[in-house]
C-alpha positions as CSV (number, residue, x, y, z in Angstrom):
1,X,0.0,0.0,0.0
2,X,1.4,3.6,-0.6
3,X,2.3,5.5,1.9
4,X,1.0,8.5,1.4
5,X,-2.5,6.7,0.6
6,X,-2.5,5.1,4.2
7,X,-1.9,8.9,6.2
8,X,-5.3,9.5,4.0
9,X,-7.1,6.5,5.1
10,X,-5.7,6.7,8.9
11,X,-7.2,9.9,9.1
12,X,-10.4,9.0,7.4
13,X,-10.5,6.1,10.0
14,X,-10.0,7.6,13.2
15,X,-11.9,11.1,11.8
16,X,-14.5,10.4,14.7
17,X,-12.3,8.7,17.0
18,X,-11.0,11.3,19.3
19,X,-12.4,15.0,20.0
20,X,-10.5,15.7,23.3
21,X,-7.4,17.2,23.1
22,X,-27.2,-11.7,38.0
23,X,-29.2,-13.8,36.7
24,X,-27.9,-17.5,36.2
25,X,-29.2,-17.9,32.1
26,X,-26.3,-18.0,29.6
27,X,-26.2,-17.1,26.4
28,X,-24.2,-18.9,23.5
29,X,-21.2,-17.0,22.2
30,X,-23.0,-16.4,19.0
31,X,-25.3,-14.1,21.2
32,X,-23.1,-11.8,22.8
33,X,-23.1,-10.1,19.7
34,X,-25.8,-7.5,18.8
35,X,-28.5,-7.7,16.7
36,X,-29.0,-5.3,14.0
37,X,-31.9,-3.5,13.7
38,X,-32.9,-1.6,10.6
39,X,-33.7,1.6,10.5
40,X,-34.8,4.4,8.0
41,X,-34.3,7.8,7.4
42,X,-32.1,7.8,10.8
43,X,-29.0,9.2,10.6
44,X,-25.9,9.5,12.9
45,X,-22.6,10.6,12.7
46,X,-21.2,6.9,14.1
47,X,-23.3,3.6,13.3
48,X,-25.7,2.6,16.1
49,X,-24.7,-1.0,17.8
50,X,-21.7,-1.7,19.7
51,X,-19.6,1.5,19.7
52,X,-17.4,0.9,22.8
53,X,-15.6,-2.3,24.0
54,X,-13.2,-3.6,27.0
55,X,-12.7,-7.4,28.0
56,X,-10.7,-8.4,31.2
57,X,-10.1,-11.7,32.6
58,X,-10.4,-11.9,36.9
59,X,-9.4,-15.2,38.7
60,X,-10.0,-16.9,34.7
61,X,-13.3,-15.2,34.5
62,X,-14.0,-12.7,31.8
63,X,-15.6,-9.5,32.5
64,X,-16.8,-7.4,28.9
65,X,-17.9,-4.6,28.8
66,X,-19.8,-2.8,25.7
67,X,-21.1,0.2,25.2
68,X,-23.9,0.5,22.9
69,X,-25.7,3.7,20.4
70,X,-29.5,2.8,19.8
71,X,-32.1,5.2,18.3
72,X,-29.3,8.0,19.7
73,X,-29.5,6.5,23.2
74,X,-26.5,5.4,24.7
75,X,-25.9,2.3,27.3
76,X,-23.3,0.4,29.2
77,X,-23.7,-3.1,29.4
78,X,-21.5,-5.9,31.5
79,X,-21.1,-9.5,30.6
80,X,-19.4,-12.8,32.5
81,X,-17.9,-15.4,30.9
82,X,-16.7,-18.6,33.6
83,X,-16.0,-21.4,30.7
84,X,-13.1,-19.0,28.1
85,X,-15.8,-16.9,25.8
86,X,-17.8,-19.8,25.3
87,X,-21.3,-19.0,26.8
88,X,-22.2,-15.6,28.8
89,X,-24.4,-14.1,31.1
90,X,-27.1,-12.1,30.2
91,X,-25.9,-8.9,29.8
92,X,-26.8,-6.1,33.2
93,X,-27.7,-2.6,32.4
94,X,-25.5,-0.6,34.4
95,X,-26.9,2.0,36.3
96,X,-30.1,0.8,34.6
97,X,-29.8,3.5,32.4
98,X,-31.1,3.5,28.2
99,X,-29.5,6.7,27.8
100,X,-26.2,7.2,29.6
101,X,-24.6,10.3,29.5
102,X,-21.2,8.8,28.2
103,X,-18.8,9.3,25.8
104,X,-17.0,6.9,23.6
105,X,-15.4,5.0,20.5
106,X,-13.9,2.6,19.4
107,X,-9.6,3.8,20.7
108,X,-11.3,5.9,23.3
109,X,-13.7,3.2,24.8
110,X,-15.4,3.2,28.3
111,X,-13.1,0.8,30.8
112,X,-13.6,-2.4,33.3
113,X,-11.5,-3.4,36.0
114,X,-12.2,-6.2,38.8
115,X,-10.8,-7.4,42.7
116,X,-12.7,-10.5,43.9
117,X,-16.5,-9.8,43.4
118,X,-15.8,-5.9,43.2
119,X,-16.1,-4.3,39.5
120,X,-15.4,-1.0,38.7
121,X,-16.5,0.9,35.1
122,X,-15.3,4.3,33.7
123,X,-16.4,6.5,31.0
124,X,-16.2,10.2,29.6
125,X,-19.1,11.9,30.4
126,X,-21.1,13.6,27.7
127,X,-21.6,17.2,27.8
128,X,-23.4,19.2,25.1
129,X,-22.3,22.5,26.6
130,X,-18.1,21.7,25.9
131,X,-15.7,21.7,23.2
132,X,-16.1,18.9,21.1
133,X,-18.8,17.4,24.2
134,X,-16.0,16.3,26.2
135,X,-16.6,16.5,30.0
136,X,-15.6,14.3,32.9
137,X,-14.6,11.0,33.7
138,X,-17.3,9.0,36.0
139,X,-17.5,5.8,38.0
140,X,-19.3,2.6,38.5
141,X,-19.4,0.1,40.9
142,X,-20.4,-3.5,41.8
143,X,-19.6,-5.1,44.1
144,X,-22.1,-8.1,44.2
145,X,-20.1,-9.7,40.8
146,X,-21.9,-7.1,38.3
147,X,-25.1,-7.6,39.5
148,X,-26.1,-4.1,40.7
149,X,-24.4,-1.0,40.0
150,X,-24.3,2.5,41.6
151,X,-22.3,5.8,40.9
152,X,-18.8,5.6,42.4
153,X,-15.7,8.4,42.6
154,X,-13.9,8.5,39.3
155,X,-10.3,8.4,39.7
156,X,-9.3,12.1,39.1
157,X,-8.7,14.4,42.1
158,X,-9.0,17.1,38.6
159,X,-12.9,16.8,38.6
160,X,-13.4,19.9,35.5
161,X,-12.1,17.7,32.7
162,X,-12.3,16.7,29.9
163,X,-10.8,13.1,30.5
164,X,-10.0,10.7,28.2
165,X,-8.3,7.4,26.6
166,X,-8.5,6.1,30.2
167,X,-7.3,2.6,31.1
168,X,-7.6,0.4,34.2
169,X,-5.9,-2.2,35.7
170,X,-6.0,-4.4,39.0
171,X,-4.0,-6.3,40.9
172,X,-3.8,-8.3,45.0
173,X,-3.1,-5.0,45.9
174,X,-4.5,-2.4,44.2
175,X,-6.5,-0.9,41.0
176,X,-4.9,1.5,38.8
177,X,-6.1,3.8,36.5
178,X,-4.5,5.9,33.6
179,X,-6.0,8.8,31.1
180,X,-5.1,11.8,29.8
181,X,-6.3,15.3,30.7
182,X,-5.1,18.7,30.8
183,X,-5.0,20.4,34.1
184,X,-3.0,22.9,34.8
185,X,-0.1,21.8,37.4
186,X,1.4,25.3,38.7
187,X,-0.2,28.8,39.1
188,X,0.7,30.8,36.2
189,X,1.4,27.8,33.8
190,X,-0.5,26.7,30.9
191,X,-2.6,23.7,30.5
192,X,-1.2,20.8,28.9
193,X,-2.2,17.2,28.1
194,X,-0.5,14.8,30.1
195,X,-0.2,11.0,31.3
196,X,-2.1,10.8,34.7
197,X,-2.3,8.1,37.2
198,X,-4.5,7.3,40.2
199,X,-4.2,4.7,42.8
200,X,-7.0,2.9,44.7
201,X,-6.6,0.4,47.9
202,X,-10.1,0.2,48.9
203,X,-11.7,-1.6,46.0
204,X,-12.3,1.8,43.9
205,X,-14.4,3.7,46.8
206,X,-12.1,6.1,46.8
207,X,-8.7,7.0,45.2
208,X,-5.3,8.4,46.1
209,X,-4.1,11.7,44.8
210,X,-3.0,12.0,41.5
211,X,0.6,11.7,39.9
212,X,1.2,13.2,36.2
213,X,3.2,10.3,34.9
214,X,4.2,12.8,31.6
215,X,3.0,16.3,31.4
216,X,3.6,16.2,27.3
217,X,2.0,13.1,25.9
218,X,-0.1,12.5,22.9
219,X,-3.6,14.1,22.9
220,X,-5.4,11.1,21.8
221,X,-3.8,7.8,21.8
222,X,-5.3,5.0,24.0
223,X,-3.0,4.1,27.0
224,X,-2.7,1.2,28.4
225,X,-2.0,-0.3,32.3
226,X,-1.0,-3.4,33.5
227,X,0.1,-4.5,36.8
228,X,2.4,-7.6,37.3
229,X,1.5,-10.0,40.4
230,X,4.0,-7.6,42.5
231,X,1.5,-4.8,42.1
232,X,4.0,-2.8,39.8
233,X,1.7,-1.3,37.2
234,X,3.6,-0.9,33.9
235,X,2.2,2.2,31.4
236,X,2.6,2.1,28.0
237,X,1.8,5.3,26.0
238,X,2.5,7.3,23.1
239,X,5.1,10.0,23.5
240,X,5.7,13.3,21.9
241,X,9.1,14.4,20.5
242,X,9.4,11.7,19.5
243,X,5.8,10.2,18.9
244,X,6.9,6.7,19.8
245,X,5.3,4.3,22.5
246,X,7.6,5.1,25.9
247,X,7.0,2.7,29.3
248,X,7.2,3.5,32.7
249,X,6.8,1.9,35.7
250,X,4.6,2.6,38.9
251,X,6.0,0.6,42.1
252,X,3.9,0.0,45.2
253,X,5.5,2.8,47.1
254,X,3.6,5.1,44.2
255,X,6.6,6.1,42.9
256,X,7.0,6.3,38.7
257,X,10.0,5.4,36.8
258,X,10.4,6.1,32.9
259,X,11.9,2.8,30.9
260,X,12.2,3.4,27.1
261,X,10.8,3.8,24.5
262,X,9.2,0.4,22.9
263,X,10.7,0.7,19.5
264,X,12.9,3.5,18.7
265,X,11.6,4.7,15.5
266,X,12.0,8.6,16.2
267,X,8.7,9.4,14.7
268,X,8.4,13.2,14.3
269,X,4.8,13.9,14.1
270,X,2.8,17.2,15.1
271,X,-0.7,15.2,15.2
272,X,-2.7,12.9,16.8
273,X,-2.5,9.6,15.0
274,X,-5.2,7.9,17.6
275,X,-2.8,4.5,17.5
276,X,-1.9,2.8,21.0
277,X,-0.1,-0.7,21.8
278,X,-0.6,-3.5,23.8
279,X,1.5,-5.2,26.8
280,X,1.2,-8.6,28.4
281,X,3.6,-10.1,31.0
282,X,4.9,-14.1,30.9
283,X,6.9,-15.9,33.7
284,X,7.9,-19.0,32.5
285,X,11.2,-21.0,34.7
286,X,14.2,-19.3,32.9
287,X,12.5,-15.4,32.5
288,X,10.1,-12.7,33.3
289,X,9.6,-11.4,30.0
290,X,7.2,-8.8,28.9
291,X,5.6,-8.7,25.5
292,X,4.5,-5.9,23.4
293,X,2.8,-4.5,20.2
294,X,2.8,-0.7,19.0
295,X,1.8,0.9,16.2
296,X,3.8,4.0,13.9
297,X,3.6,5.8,11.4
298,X,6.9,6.5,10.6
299,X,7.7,6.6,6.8
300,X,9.9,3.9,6.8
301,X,8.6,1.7,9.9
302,X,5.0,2.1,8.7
303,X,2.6,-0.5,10.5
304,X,2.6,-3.0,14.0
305,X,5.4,-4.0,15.7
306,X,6.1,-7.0,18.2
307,X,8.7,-6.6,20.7
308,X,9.4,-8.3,23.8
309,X,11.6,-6.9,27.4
310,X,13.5,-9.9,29.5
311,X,14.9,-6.7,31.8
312,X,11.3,-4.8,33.1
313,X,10.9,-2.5,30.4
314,X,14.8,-1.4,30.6
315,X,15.3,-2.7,26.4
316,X,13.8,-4.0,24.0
317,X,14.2,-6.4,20.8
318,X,14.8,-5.7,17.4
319,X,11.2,-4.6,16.6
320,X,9.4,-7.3,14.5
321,X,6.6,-6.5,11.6
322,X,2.9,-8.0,11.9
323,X,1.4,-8.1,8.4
324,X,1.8,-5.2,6.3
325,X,2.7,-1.3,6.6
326,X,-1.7,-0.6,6.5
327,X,-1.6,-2.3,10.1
328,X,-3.0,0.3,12.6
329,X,-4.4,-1.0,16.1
330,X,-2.9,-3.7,17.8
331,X,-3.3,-5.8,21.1
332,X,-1.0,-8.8,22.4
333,X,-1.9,-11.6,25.3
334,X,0.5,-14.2,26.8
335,X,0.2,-17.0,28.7
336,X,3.0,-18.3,30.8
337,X,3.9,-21.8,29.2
338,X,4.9,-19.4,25.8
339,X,1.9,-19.2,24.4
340,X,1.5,-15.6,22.9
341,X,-1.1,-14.5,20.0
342,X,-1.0,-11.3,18.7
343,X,-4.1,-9.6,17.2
344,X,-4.2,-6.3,14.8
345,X,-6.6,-4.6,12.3
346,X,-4.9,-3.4,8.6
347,X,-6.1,-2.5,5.1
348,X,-6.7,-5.6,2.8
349,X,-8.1,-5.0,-0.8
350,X,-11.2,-5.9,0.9
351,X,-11.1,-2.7,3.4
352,X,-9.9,-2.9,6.9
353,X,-9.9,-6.7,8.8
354,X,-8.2,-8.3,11.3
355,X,-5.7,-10.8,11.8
356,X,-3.6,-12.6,14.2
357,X,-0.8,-14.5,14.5
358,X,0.8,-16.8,17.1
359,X,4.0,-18.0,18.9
360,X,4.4,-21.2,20.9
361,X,8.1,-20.2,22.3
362,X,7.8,-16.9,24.3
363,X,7.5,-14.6,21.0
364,X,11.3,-16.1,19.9
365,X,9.2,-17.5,16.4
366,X,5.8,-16.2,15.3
367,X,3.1,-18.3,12.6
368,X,1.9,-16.9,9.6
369,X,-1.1,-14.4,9.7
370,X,-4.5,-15.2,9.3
371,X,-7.7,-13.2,9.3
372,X,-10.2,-13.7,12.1
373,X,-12.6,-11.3,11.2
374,X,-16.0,-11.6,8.8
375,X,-14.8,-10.8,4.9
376,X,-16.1,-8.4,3.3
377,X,-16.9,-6.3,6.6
378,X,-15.0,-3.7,7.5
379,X,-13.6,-4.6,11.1
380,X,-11.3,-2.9,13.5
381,X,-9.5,-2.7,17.0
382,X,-9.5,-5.9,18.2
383,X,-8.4,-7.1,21.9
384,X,-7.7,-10.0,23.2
385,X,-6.9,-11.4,26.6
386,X,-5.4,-14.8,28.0
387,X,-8.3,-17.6,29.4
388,X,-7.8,-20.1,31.9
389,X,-6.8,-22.4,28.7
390,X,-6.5,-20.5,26.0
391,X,-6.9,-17.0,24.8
392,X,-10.6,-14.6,23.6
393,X,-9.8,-11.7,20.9
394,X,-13.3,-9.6,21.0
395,X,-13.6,-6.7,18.0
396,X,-16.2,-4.7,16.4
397,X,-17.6,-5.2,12.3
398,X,-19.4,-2.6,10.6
399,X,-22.4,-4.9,8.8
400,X,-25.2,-1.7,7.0
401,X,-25.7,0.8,9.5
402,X,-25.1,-1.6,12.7
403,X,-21.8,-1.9,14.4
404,X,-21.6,-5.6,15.9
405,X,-19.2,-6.9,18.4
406,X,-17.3,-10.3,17.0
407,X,-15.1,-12.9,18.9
408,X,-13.0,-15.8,18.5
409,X,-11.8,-18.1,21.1
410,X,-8.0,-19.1,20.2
């Protein structure tokens, strides 16, 4: 694909994407997935169906969470899943509400995070009165397994917002949350968009006061957290000067260490490319390694990369291409006996779909690609997380005017 022709369609793809700057029934797999409903003569500016997702496994349980757009009505919905993907709950209404004020997309997507029985959701809140209707981050929480849900405090201690591209993480110890806002941080100084991190030891009731990880980051990339069993939460972001992925570290004693960069590419670029990564840890006897994908733009690095860290995020490997130079968003899950799969989304002649690929020896050798998605549908940002036996990769297809929510169990 020409270069120059994928800067067009990445910003015709992510045009929409950012604006900041129970009950014991199952349900087969095949029915997690929303059913479209035609319509006529009604118009939006994104497809109704699934418009927001986030997946998490807790103690080898899954815990989705979609957000939906009906009839210009927006909802959050939460799922289980005890048996891999296979068969799920019917899906809980949180907060009960058909028309959440909340906003999202698919790259800046409402999150889920879980301790025990205890859930916690976040979202932007929509307001019609603010730039671009970007307000607040707000708060959910269960903590009867998802079956009722009540308002909770959101993680910043910054309550004017906007907030955005917000992740979550959890751990034995704690839950973590990352997003971007841009507060000011001394009198006299201007506002800027930085990396901020919250800290909460009580289940999410309330939080600890807020570190800026980076007071320059991108405006609108997705972040992502994840803490290893230690309760060290690794952060993986986009940068700016240059507008590579950079990881840091946040140790119990709430102190934040930079690492690297996760693929030195030294992409100089003014914008907002809306392009994240994903991170995954693996302990097998010999090595603690951490796993990676990222996405850049840079001319002559175009596309995903795979790298992988035996030394906590200190350096990296050789960076490793998935696919071709049209591959755009990207997660990674790993499962400690080297298992590791890979999933992306890039440009086909058929329009965007997505792949994965595999490696049985700690990421050392990697399988061919293959598609995973419907053809001839245009589908994009998959995730995927690890299962008790084997691994779920959840991402959303564009079939009409519905946006459905597709999975595969690996």
């Amino acid at each position: 694909m020409n270069k120059y022709l994928f800067y067009i369609s990445l910003i015709l793809l992510n045009s929409t994407a950012c604006t900041i700057n129970s009950n014991s029934k199952v349900a087969t797999a095949e029915q997690v997935k929303v059913t479209p409903t035609i319509q006529k003569k009604h118009v939006h500016n994104t497809p109704d169906g699934v418009i927001s997702i986030d997946v998490v496994n807790n103690n080898n349980q899954l815990y989705l969470l979609t957000g939906k757009l009906q009839h210009s009505k927006k909802s959050l919905w939460y799922q289980k899943s005890e048996d891999g993907g296979k068969t799920w709950s019917v899906a809980v209404n949180i907060l009960n509400q058909d028309n959440l004020a909340v906003r999202m997309s698919r790259g800046n997507d409402a999150q889920i995070t879980a301790q025990g029985n205890t859930i916690v959701v976040t979202w932007s809140k929509y307001d019609p009165n603010r730039r671009f209707h970007a307000g607040p981050m707000q708060a959910a929480r269960s903590t009867d397994g998802g079956e009722h849900w009540q308002y909770s405090v959101a993680p910043p201690d910054w309550t004017k917002g906007p907030h955005g591209f917000t992740d979550m993480s959890a751990d034995k110890y704690a839950m973590h949350a990352v997003w971007l806002d841009s507060r000011v941080l001394s009198k006299g100084a201007k506002p800027t968009q930085g990396l901020r991190y919250a800290k909460s030891i009580d289940g999410g009731i309330s939080w600890q006061s807020n570190k800026t990880l980076d007071p320059f980051s991108c405006s609108c990339c997705w972040n992502t957290v994840k803490s290893d069993p230690e309760g060290n939460a690794y952060v993986l972001y986009r940068n700016k000067q240059p507008s590579d992925m950079s990881i840091g570290v946040m140790n119990k004693q709430k102190q934040w260490k930079p690492l690297n960069h996760v693929g030195d590419f030294n992409w100089q670029f003014d914008g907002c490319p809306h392009i994240g990564g994903g991170l995954d840890f693996q302990n097998t006897l010999d090595k603690k390694r951490i796993h990676s994908v990222v996405g850049t733009g840079h001319p002559d690095h175009l596309g995903v990369y795979y790298l992988y860290s035996d030394d906590a995020g200190k350096s990296w490997s050789k960076p490793l291409s998935l696919g071709s130079e049209s591959a755009i968003h990207a997660d990674i899950a790993a499962h400690d006996d080297g298992r590791v799969v890979a999933v992306w989304d890039m440009m086909t002649e058929n329009g965007l779909e997505v792949f994965m690929a595999k490696s049985s020896n700690q990421g050392n050798n990697w399988s061919a690609y293959k598609r995973i998605s419907t053809p001839n549908l245009r589908a994009s940002h998959p995730r995927i997380v690890k299962t008790k036996n084997g691994f779920f990769a959840v991402w959303t297809e564009t079939k009409g005017q519905q946006l459905i929510l597709k999975s595969t169990i690996i």
